[in-house]
C-alpha positions, 0 to 999 in steps of 0.5 A: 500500500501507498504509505508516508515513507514512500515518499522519498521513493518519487522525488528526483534530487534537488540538485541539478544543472538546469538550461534555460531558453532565450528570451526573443519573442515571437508572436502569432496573431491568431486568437487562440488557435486549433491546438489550443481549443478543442472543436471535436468531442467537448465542450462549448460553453456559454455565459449570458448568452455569449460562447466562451473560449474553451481551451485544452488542459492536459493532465494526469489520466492515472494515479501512476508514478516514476522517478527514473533520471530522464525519462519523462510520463508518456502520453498515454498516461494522460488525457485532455480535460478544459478549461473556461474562464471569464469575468462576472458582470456587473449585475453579479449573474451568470446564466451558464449554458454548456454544450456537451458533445458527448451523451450525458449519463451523469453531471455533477458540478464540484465542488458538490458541498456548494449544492450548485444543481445543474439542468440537463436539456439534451446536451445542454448542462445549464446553472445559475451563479449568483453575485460578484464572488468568484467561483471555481468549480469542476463539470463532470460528466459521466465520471472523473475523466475529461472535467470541464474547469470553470473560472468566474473572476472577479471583474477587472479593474486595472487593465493597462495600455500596451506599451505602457508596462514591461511586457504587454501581451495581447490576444493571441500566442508569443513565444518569449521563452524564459525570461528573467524579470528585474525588479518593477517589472509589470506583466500584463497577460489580456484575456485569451492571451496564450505566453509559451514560456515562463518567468523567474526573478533572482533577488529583485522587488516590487514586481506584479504579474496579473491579468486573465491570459495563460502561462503555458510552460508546455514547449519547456523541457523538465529541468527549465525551472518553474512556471513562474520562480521567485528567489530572494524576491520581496513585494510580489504580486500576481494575480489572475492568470491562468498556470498551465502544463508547468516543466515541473513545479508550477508557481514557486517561492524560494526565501521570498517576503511579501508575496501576495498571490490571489485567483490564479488558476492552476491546471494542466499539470501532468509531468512528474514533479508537477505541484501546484505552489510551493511556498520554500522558506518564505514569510508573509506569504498570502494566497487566496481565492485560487485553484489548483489541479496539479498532479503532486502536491497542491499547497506545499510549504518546505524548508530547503537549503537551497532553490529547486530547479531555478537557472541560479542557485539561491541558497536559502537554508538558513531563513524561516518559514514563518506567516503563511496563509492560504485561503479560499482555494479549491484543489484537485491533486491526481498523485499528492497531497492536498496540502503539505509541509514538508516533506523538505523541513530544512529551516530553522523554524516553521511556524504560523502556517494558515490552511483556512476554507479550502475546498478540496474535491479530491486527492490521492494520498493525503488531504492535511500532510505534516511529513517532517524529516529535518531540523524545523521546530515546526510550531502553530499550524491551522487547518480551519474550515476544510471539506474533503471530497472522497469518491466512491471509488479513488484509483489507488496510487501505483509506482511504475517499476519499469518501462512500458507498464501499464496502470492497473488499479489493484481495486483494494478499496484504497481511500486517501488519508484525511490527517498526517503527521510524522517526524522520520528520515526521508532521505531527501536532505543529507541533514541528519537530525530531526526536529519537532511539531507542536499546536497543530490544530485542525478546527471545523473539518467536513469529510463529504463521500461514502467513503472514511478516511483514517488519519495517523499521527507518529513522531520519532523519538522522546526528543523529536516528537509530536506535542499538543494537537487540537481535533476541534468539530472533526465531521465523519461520515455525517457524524462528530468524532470525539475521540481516536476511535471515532475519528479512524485516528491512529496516535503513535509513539511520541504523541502527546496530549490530543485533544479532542473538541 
């Protein structure tokens, strides 16, 4: 069975040498081209009456992994799933019609818990939102597979004139590589605005990146850094885009400071490594009304010794992790957790880390993860207000062992781990000691599903142990869980004093 220490058995190692393209810029015309729309089997969707451009959005097909050097997923691990976005009105209401080129068995729109019905006319999906608060939700039909993500943003209120900020991209497709941003740099991606490449920062400030255009990192090699990566930046601001098919991990920090990152949607990733955002030895750190579909990891915050996968080494082991929050988020993860620390711990300290009203639709190993194998005093962590969504059937995680193999689900009737957390060497570091967990606390959790998910807490040793966790309105199976037992809790050695609320 999948399990926390198989961890460091799927991740490659943090050290290497990382090319990058150049910067020239090439653009096409076209707004959004066939390749970048899908006109057979699909979807056309419709808001207020006016068709929204439906893009494609590769991800992973399967629960299946590998960690060999140079061999990356092939394709028949995936599928196309796609994506759709727009602006609310003014009037606050959006009649949704969506065309479903395919015979409609079953709809469900997730997150489910919103009670969002949908109404099925032939092959017409239709539903009504409601005021200006943005939404991100999943259509479903006929099952899990080739889901239709759907963007309702806040409308926009800041949209420059081209030519009056740094990079300007309008409707259409550039090619501008990777480029590499000084500090005041301003990146403005228009609506149906489509960016091969990616953006990095070493050491600089005050920049922002927003609009409602796309990042698409999918003509970049793994090994050419992230989506967008930040080292030792501070006064980051990025908001609205959309992140698709990153080289590897998607939106990353590395010992960065005042980072405000808000409604940005994060979808097509697919590729082995591929998080969603990482948050590595930062503080102030704000990330809210966002969506994530990645195929690792959703939200993760890490202490590391140094950036991963950037073109310039930023060595960051010596700073704290310290006032991070993420709120009103949605996540979908194919292969990780939901939301993780660790499992890299390598900081002094890690403390004050805020998971508050997050949605998660589905992951596949674990929705709350504390996997610790390092030196961090990981202290005051929150997970408030979360919803698990748990299938009636989740495909269970598999490690492809070698070339060529196909995925079978083993059909066990696996169900992901709801709480974890542990303290043990992970291999990933070479540091060799451990450190602490102390006041976690998990306040106002709602599981939604058939299924029941168990939870399992183990620290190390007398010295590296877990200490003071608080279980506050923990809902299973439509019940409270006012003890161990009744939360399918497992407390191993090292644990002390749980309390349950």
């Amino acid at each position: 069975m999948f399990s926390i220490n198989s961890y460091k058995f799927w991740k490659l190692p943090a050290l290497l040498i990382f090319a990058f393209l150049s910067s020239g810029c090439e653009k096409d015309s076209t707004p959004g081209p066939d390749k970048d729309r899908y006109e057979g089997t699909g979807y056309k969707v419709y808001v207020n009456g006016e068709e929204v451009r439906a893009y494609t959005c590769r991800v992973s097909a399967v629960p299946f992994n590998q960690i060999w050097d140079g061999y990356q997923r092939p394709i028949d691990q995936t599928e196309l799933a796609y994506m759709a976005q727009w602006d609310l009105p003014e009037t606050g209401n959006s009649e949704v019609v969506i065309t479903v080129k395919q015979p409609i068995a079953s709809v469900q729109i997730n997150p489910s818990w919103e009670g969002i019905q949908p109404r099925v006319d032939g092959q017409n999906v239709s539903f009504t939102l409601t005021g200006l608060t943005p939404r991100n939700l999943t259509l479903e039909v006929n099952g899990t597979h080739h889901a239709l993500h759907l963007f309702a943003c806040a409308p926009q209120t800041d949209i420059p004139a081209e030519g009056s900020v740094t990079y300007y991209y309008g409707p259409g497709i550039h090619r501008p590589g990777r480029i590499k941003l000084q500090s005041g740099a301003r990146v403005y991606l228009a609506p149906d605005a489509v960016v091969f490449g990616s953006f990095y920062a070493v050491n600089a400030s005050d920049i922002r990146i927003w609009g409602r255009g796309t990042i698409d990192g999918s003509q970049l090699d793994r090994g050419m850094g992230s989506g967008l990566g930040f080292s030792g930046c501070s006064s980051i601001e990025i908001e609205g885009i959309v992140l698709r098919d990153a080289p590897m991990w998607c939106c990353s920090l590395f010992g960065c400071t005042d980072v405000n990152i808000n409604n940005v949607k994060i979808v097509g990733q697919w590729r082995y490594n591929a998080d969603g955002i990482d948050v590595a030895n930062c503080s102030n750190i704000q990330v809210s009304d966002c969506f994530v579909r990645s195929f690792d990891d959703a939200l993760a915050v890490k202490g590391m010794l140094q950036n991963n996968g950037e073109p310039e080494i930023v060595f960051i082991g010596d700073q704290n992790v310290e006032n991070v929050t993420f709120e009103r988020c949605v996540l979908w993860c194919d292969w990780g957790r939901a939301m993780v620390i660790g499992a890299e711990t390598y900081a002094p300290t890690i403390r004050n880390v805020v998971f508050r009203d997050i949605d998660v639709i589905r992951t596949s190993d674990v929705f709350m993860d504390i996997l610790h194998g390092n030196k961090a005093a990981i202290s005051d962590v929150t997970f408030e207000n979360i919803d698990a969504g748990i299938d009636d059937h989740t495909p269970e995680p598999v490690f492809q062992t070698e070339r060529g193999q196909t995925y079978t689900d083993p059909n066990r009737g696996y169900v992901p781990r709801l709480m974890s957390i542990s303290i043990a060497p992970n291999g990933w570091l070479d540091d060799k000691t451990l450190g602490t967990v102390d006041h976690v606390t998990y306040r106002n959790i709602t599981v939604h599903g058939n299924q029941v998910p168990t939870s399992d807490f183990a620290g190390y040793s007398s010295v590296y142990r877990i200490k003071d966790i608080e279980i506050d309105n923990l809902e299973l199976d439509g019940s409270k869980a006012t003890d161990a037992a009744s939360a399918h809790l497992s407390i191993g050695e090292y644990v002390e004093n749980v309390e349950f609320r």
